[in-house]
C-alpha positions as CSV (number, residue, x, y, z in Angstrom):
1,X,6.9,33.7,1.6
2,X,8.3,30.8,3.3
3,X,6.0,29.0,5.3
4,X,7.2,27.1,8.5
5,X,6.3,24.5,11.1
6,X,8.2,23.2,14.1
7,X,8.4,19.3,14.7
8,X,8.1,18.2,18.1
9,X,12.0,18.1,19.1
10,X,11.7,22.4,17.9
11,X,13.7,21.6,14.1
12,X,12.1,23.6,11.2
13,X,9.7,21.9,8.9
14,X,9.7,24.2,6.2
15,X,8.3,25.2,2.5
16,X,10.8,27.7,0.4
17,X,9.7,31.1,-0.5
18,X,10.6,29.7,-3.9
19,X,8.0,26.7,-4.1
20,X,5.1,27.9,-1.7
21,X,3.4,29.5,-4.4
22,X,3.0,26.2,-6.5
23,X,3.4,22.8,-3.5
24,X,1.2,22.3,0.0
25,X,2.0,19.2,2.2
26,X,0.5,18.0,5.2
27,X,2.9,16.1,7.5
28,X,2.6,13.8,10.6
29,X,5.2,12.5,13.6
30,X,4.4,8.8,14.3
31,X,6.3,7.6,17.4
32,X,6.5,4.3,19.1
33,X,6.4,2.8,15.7
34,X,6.8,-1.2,15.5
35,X,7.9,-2.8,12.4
36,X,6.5,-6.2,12.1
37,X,4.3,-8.7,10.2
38,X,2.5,-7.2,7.1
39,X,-0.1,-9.6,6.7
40,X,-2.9,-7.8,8.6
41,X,-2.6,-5.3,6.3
42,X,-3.5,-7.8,3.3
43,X,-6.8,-7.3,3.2
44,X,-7.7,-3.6,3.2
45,X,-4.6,-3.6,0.2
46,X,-6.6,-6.2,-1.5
47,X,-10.0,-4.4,-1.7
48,X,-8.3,-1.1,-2.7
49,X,-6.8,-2.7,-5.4
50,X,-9.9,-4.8,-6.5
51,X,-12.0,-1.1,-6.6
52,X,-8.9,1.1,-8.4
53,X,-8.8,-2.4,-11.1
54,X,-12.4,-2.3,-11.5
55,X,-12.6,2.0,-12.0
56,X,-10.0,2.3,-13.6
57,X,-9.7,-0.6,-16.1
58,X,-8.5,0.5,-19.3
59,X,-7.5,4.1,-19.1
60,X,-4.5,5.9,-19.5
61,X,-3.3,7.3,-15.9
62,X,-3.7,11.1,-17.9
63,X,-7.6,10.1,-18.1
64,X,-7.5,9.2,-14.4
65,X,-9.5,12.4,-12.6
66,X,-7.7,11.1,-8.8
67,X,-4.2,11.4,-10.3
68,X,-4.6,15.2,-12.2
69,X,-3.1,16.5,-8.8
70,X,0.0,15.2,-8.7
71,X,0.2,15.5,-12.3
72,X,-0.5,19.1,-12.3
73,X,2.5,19.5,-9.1
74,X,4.5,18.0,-11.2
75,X,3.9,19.9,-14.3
76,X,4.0,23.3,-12.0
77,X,7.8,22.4,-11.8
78,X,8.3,21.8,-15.3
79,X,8.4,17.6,-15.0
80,X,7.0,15.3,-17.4
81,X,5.0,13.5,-15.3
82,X,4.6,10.4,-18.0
83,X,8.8,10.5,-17.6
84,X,8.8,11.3,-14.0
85,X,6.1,9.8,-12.5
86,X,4.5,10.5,-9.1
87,X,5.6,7.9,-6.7
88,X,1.2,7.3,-6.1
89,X,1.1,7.1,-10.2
90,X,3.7,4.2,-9.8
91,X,2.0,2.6,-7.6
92,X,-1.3,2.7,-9.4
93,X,0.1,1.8,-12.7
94,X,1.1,-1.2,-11.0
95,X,-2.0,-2.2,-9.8
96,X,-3.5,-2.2,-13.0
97,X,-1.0,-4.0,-14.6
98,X,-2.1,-6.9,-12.3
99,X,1.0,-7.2,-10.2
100,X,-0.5,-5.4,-7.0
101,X,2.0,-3.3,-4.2
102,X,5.1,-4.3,-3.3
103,X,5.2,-6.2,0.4
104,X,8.0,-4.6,2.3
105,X,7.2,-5.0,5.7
106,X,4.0,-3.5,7.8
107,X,6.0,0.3,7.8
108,X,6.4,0.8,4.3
109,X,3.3,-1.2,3.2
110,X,1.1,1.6,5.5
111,X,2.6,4.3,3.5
112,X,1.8,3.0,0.1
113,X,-1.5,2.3,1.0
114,X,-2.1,5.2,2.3
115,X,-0.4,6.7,-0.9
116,X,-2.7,4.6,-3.3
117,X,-6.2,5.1,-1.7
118,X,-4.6,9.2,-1.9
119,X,-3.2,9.2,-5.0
120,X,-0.6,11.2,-3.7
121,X,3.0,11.1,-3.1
122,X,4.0,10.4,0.5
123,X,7.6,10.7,1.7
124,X,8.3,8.4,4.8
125,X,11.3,8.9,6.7
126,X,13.0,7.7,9.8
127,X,13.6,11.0,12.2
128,X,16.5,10.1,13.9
129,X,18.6,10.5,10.2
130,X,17.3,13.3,9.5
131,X,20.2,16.2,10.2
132,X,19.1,19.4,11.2
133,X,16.0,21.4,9.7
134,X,13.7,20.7,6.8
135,X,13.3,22.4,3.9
136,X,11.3,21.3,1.0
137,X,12.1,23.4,-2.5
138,X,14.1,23.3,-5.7
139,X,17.3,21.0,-6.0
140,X,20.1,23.0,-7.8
141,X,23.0,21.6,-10.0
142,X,24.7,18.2,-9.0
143,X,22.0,17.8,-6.1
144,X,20.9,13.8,-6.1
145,X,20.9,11.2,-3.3
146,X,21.0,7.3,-3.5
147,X,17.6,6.0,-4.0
148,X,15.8,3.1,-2.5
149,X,16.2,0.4,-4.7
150,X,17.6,2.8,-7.2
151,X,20.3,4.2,-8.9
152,X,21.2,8.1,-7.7
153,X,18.1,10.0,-7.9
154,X,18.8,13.9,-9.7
155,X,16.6,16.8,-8.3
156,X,18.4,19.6,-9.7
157,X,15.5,22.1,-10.6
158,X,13.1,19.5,-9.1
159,X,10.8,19.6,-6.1
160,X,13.3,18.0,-2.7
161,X,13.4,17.8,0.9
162,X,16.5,19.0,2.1
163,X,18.2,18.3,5.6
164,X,21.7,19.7,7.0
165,X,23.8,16.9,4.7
166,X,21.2,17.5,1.5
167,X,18.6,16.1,-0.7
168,X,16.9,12.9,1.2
169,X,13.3,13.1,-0.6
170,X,11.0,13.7,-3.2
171,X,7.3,13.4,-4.7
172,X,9.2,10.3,-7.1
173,X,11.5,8.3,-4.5
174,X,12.7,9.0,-1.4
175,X,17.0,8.2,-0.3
176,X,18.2,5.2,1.2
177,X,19.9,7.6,4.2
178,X,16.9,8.6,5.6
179,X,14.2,5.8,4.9
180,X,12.6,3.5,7.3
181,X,13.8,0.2,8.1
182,X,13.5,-2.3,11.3
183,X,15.2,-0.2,13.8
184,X,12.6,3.0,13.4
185,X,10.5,4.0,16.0
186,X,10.0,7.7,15.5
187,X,8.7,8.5,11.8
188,X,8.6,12.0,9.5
189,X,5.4,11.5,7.1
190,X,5.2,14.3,4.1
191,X,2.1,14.4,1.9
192,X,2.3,16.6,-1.3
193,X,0.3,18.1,-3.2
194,X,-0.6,21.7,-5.5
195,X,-0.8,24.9,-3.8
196,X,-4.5,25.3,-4.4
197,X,-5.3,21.1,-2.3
198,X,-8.2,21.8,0.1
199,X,-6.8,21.8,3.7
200,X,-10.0,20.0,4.7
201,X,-9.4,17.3,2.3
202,X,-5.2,17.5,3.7
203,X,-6.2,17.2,6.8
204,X,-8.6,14.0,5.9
205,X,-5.6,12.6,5.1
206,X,-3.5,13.0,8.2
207,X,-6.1,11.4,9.9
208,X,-6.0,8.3,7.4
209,X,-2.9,8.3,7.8
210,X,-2.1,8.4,11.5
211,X,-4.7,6.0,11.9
212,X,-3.6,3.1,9.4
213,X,0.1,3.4,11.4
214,X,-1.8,3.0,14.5
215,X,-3.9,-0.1,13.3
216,X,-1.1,-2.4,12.2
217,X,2.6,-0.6,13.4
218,X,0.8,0.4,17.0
219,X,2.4,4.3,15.7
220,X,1.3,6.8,18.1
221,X,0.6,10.5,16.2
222,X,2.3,13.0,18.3
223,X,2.8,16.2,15.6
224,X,0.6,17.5,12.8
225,X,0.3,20.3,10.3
226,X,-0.3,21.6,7.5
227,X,1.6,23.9,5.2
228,X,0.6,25.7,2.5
229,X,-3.3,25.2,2.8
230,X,-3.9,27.8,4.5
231,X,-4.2,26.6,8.6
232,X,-3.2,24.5,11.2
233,X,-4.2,21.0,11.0
């Protein structure tokens, strides 16, 4: 069954009757959103990384417990998840390799963070490039977008967000047509996860999340939901 939200300006945010049986996501509209100075961000990065170091130090992200359920999404879908990695698997890998997150600006930094304490892939996107309704489910043959930072990204038989003009996101990296940048002030937030996530634990967070954009990009939550975990956020 496909399961369906509406965003604020009434387009469809939607799960496939294809997928809902295997992916939840819980997702956010941030408006008012000010891209700016990271820095003031610095600090709560710097003691999440210091804890993830000092738990994790050592093991192989397969014997990390907070990383099984992105790992098992993936693995629902048929992915390798030591080939494709979760785009929160990335970012922990990363962190204990030494070489900490990437500093991209306030707006992107949030979602990372936000991503890391999770451990849970978060697509971020601008909503004024999005075309049309949402839909997140399978890619079929020849579907791939341009990555940020990447090469084209491939989602044929993978796990997409889909608009009006086609693939612009997934749990692994999001496109370069619909991502953030300076100019965005009104932001789509997607968190994924397995069918069976807790909605309470979803819905935790949402709250997280609106409130880290609120702290340091002055982002002001105006939608919510969940879909998937059974209830309204």
């Amino acid at each position: 069954m496909m399961v369906t939200a509406r965003l604020p300006d009434g387009r469809a945010l939607a799960i496939s009757a294809g997928v809902s049986d295997r992916v939840s996501c819980g997702a956010l509209v941030l408006e008012d959103v000010t891209a700016g100075d990271p820095e003031p961000l610095a600090a709560e990065v710097a003691a999440l990384e210091a804890d993830l170091r000092h738990r994790h130090a050592g093991r192989e992200p397969s014997a990390i417990e907070g990383l099984r359920e992105a790992r098992t999404l993936y693995k629902s879908f048929g992915m390798d998840p030591s080939r494709h990695r979760p785009s929160s698997e990335a970012l922990l890998r990363r962190v204990l390799q030494g070489k900490g997150l990437y500093r991209l600006g306030n707006v992107v930094d949030c979602c990372n963070f936000a991503s890391l304490s999770f451990l849970l892939p978060i697509g971020l996107y601008d909503v004024a490039r999005i075309r049309g309704d949402i839909e997140l489910r399978l890619g079929a043959v020849n579907d791939q977008y341009p990555g940020i930072r990447k090469d084209m990204v491939h989602v044929a038989d993978r796990l997409a967000l889909f608009d009006a003009e086609g693939p612009f996101g997934s749990p692994t990296s999001d496109s370069l047509r619909t991502c953030a940048d300076a100019g965005t002030t009104t932001l789509l937030a997607v968190v994924m996860a397995t069918a069976r996530y807790p909605a309470t634990a979803m819905s935790a967070h949402l709250d997280s999340l609106a409130a880290v954009f609120a702290r340091h990009c002055g982002a002001r939550l105006t939608w919510r939901a969940l879909l998937g975990t059974g209830g309204s956020a």
